[in-house]
C-alpha positions in Angstrom: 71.0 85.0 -20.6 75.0 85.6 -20.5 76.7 83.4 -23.0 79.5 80.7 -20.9 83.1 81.9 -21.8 84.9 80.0 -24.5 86.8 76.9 -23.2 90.0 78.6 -24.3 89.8 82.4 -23.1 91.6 83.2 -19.7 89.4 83.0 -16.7 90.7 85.1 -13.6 90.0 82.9 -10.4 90.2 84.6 -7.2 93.5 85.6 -5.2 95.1 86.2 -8.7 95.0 83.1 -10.0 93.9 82.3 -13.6 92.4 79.4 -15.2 93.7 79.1 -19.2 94.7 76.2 -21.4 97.9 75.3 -20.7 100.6 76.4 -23.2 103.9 74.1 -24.1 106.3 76.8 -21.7 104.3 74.6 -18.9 105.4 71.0 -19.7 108.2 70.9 -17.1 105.9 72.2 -14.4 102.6 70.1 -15.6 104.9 66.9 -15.7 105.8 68.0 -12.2 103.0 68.4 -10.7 101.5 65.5 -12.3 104.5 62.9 -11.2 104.0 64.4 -7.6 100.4 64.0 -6.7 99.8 61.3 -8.8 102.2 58.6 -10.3 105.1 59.4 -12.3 103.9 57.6 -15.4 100.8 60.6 -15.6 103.5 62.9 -16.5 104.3 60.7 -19.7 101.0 60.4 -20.3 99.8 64.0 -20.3 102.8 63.9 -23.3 101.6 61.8 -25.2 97.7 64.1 -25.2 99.3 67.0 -26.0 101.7 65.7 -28.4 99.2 63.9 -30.5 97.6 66.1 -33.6 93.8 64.7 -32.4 94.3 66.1 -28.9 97.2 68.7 -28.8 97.2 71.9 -25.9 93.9 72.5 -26.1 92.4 69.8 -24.5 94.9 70.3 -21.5 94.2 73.4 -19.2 96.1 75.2 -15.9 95.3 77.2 -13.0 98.2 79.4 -12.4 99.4 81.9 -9.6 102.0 84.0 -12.1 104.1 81.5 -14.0 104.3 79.1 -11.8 101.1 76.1 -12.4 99.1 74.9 -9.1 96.4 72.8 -10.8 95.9 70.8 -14.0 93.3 68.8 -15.9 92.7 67.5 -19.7 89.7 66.5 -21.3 89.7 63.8 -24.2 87.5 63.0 -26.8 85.8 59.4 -26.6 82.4 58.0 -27.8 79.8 55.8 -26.2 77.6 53.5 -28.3 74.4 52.6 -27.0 72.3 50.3 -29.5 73.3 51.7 -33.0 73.5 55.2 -31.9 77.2 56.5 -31.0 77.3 59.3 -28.7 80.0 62.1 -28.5 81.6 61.8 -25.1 84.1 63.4 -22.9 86.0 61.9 -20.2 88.7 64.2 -17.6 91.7 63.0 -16.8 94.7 64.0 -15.2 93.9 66.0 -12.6 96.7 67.3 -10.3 96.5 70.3 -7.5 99.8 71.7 -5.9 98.9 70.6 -2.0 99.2 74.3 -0.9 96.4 75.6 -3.2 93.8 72.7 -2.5 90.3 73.8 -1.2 90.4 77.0 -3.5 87.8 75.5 -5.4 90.9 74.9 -8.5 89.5 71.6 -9.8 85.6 72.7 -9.7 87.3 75.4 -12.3 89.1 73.5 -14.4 86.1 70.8 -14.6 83.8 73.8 -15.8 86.2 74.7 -18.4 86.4 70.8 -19.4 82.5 70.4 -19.2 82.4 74.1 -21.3 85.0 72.5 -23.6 83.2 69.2 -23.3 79.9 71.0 -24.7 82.2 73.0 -27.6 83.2 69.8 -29.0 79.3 68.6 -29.2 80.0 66.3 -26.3 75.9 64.9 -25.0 77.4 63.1 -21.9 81.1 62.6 -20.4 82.0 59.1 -18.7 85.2 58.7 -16.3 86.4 57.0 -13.5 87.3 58.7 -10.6 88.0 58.8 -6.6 85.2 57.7 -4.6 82.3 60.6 -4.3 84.1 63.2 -5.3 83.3 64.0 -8.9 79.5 63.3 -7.6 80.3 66.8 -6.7 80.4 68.0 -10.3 76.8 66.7 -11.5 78.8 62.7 -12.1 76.8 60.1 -10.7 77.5 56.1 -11.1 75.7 54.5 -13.7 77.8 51.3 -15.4 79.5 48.8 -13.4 83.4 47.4 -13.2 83.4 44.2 -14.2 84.9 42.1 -11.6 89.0 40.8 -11.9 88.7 36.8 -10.9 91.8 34.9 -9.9 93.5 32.6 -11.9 93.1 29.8 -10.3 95.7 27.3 -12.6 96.4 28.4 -16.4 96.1 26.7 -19.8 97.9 23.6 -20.5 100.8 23.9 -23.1 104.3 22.6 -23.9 105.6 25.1 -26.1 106.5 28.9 -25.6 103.5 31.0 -25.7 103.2 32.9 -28.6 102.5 36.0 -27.1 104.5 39.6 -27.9 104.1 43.0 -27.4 101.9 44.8 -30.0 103.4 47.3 -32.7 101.4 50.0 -33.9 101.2 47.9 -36.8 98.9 46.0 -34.7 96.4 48.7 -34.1 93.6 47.8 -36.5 93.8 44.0 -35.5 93.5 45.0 -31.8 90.4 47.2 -32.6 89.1 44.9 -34.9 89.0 42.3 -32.1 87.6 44.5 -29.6 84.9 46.1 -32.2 83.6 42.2 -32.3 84.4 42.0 -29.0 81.6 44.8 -27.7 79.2 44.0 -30.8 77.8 41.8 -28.1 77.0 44.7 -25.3 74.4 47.1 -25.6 76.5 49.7 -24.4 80.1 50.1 -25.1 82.8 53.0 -25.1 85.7 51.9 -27.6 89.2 52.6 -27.5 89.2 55.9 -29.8 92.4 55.9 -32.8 94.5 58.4 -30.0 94.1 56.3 -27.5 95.3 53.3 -29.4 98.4 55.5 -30.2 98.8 56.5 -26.3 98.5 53.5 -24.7 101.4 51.7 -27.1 103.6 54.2 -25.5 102.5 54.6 -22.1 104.4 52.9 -18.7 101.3 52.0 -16.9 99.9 49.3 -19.2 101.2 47.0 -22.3 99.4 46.3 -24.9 99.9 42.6 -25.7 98.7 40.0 -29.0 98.8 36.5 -30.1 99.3 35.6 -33.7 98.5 32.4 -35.9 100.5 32.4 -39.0 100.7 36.1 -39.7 97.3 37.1 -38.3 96.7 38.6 -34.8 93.9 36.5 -33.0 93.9 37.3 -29.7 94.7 41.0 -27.6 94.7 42.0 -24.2 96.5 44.4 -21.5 98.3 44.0 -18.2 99.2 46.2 -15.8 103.2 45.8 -15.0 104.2 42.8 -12.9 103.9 44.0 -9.4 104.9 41.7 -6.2 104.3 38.9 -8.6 101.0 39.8 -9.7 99.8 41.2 -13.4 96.5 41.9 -14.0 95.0 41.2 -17.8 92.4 43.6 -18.8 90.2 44.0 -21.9 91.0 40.4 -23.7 89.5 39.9 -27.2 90.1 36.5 -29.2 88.7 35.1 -32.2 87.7 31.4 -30.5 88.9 29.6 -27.6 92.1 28.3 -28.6 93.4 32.3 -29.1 92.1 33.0 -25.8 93.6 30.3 -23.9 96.8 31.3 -25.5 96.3 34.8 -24.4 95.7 33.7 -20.9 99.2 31.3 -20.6 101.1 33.4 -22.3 100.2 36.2 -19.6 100.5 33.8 -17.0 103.9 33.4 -18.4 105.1 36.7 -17.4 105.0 35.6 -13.6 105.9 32.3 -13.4 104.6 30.9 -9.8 102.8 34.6 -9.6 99.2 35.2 -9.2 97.3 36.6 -12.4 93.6 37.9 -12.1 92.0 38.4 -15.5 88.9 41.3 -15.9 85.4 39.2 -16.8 83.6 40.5 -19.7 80.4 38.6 -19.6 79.1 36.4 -22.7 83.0 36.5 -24.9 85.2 34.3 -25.9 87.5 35.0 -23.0 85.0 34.3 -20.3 83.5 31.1 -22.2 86.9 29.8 -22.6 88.7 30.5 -19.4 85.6 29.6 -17.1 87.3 26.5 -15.9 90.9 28.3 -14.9 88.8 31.1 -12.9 87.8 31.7 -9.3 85.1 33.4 -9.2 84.6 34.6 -5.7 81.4 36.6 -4.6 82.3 40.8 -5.1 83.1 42.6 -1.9 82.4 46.0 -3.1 80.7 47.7 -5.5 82.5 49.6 -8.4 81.5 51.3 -11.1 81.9 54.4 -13.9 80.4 57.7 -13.7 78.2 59.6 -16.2 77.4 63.0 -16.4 74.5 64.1 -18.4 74.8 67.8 -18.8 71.4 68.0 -21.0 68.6 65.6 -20.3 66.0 66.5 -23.4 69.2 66.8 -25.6 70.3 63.3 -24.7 67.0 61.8 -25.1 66.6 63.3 -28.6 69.7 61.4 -29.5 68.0 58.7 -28.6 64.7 58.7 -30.0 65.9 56.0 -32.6 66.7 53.6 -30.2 63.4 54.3 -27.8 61.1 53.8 -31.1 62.6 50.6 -31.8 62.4 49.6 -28.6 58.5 50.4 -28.6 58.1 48.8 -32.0 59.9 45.9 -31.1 57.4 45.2 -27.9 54.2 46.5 -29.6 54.0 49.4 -27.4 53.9 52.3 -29.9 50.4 53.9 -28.7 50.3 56.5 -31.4 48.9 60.0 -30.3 50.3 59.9 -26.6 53.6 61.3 -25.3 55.8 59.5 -23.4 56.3 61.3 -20.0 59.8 61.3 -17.6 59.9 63.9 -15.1 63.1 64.5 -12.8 60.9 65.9 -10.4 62.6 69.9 -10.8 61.7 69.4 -15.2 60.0 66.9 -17.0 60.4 66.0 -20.3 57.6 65.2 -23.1 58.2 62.8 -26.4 55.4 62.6 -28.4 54.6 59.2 -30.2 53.7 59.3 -33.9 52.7 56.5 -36.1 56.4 56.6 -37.8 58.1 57.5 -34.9 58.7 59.9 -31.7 58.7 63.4 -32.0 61.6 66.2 -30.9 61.6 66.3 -26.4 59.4 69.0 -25.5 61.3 70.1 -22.0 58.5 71.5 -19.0 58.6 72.4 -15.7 58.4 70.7 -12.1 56.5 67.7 -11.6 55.8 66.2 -8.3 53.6 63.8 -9.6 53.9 61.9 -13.0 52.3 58.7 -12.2 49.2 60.6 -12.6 49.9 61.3 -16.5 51.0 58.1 -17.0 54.7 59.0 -16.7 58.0 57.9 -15.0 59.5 59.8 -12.6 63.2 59.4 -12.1 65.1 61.2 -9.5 68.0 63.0 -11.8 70.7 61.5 -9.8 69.6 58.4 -11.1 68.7 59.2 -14.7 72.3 57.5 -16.1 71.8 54.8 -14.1 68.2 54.3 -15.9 69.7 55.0 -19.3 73.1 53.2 -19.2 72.7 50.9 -16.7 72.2 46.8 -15.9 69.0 47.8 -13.8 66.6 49.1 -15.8 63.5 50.6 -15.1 62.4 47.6 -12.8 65.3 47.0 -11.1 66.2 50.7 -10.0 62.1 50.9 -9.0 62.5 48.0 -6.5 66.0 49.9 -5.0 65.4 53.5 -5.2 61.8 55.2 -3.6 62.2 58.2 -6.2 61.6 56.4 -9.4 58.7 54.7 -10.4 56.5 54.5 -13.2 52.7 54.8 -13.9 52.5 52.7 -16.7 54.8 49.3 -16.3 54.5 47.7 -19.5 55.7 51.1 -21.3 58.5 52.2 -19.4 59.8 48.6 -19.2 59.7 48.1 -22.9 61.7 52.0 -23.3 64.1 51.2 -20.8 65.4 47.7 -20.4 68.5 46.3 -18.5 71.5 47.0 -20.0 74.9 45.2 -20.4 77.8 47.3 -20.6 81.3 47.0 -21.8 83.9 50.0 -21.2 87.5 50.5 -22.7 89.1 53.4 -20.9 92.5 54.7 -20.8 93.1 54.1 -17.3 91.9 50.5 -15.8 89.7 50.8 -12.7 91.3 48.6 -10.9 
């Protein structure tokens, strides 16, 4: 088998073009090309990634014809917990093609270099959000849903100023504090990583925001810039209700008279304490992040930890039988020991694993089944290519799952 090139040699692309990581001679053009097909804020942002000692030029790469740069994308580094296991993860961003050199195939490139990359750096899935469809094209599929933004309908009561400010940098491990206690509560989460932190006190898109109490920060949260009269508050954390509804006037602050819609996290603080100022109106559409699993047994050895305990914890060990998945094109065996499951043992097709006792999961659906709020039983009453031969086993390995995700750009 030929070895994949490194992430950072040249790649020649057809018509002349090559694919390499972009150098700091192509910061004008990048910002450029960036402010042009996107938003002129990306061009700050891309900055900020290469400028930061934990990112830097190699996680940003270029396609270019000569000097001059036609396409751009950058990979960062970001982790997913799912129980107590943490998972490497990628996630591409900032992804920009001059308009004369689109459908060249330029960003399938550059997402091969950031999925080569992504593997380099011991990456086991990447998560992003994206346009519609599109990066379904590159192996992504939608697995973890957007949490919807509710209107405000009337804000907290209070007399005097809110005592909300922009955060300092000095603020960073109070904010992260509140949003580690924050996702303790969600089975899967993807934190803010320390870069990202540093990124998005700088950036123009967002603003980072706290509430203090004497000297200590109790509440966080970030809004998009008042637009038309309208700010949207994203990933709130407080420490109890008071904090929150604090959080909540003091945003509401910022447009007096204006609308504000707040992002629900399920089960916090936030939602418990602002259910009565919310209207929370049936979703029109659905929305939700992508996953990409590049190796299937490689994942699921990650998680053996987490699949044991989940047998233990439902009496469902059955020592001296494997537990069978098949994606219909590979299946995957995990044998089950008295202590524990043994290292995924990766076969060939199989049309038929109810006959084995297995699940079969179509492998379009596989993050959906491993990440998502379905579960097993859910996504068998939706989707005709998966079901299971054995109910109480598969139900018990893979449960419905709530999900809380920090990203660098808000969905919304």
């Amino acid at each position: 088998m030929t070895a994949a090139p490194s992430p950072s040699a040249p790649l020649p692309l057809a018509g002349g073009l090559v694919l390499r990581q972009a150098q700091p001679a192509d910061l004008d053009q990048i910002s450029t090309l960036l402010a042009e097909r996107g938003d002129e804020a990306d061009a700050l942002d891309h900055r900020l990634v290469v400028a930061d000692p934990e990112a830097g030029w190699p996680a940003s790469a270029v396609v270019v014809d000569g000097d001059r740069v036609v396409s751009t994308a950058t990979l960062l580094d970001e982790e997913v917990r799912i129980g107590d296991i943490r998972l490497p993860a990628g996630q591409v961003e900032l992804v920009a093609t001059d308009r004369e050199y689109e459908g060249r195939g330029l960003v399938r490139a550059l997402m091969q270099w950031a999925h080569d990359r992504s593997a380099a750096r011991g990456h086991v899935i990447q998560a992003m959000i994206g346009i519609p469809y599109f990066y379904r094209l590159f192996g992504y599929e939608y697995a973890i849903d957007i949490p919807p933004a509710p209107t405000v309908r009337t804000p907290p009561p209070g007399e005097a100023a809110p005592a909300l400010r922009a955060a300092r940098p000095s603020d960073i491990p109070a904010m992260a504090a509140l949003q580690d206690m924050t996702q303790d509560r969600f089975d899967v989460a993807m934190p803010h990583s320390a870069a990202c932190w540093r990124w998005l006190l700088e950036h123009e898109a967002s603003t980072l925001w706290v509430v203090e109490r004497g000297d200590t920060v109790v509440a966080a949260g970030r809004t998009t810039p008042p637009d038309d009269d309208e700010v949207l508050l994203a990933e709130a954390a407080a420490l109890d209700d008071a904090a929150a509804r604090e959080l909540l006037r003091g945003v509401a602050a910022l447009v007096p008279g204006g609308q504000v819609r707040v992002v629900h996290r399920a089960g916090t603080v936030t939602a418990a304490a602002w259910r009565e100022f919310l209207d929370h109106g049936p979703r029109k559409q659905a929305e939700q992040y992508y996953l990409r699993i590049p190796d299937v047994a490689a994942l699921l050895d990650r998680l053996r930890p987490l699949l044991w305990q989940r047998l233990t914890a439902a009496g469902a060990e059955r020592a001296g039988r494997d537990i069978v998945i098949s994606t219909f094109g590979a299946h995957y065996r995990i044998p089950v020991h008295a202590d524990g499951l043994g290292a995924v043992v990766t076969g060939g097709a199989m049309q038929g694993p109810g006959a084995v006792g297995g699940a079969g999961v179509a492998p379009d659906h596989l993050p959906a089944l491993l990440f998502g709020p379905h579960g097993i039983e859910g996504l068998t009453r939706i989707r005709p290519d998966v079901y299971t031969g054995e109910e109480e086993l598969f139900q018990a390995l893979f449960p419905p799952l709530t999900a809380d995700v920090l990203s660098y750009y808000l969905p919304y």
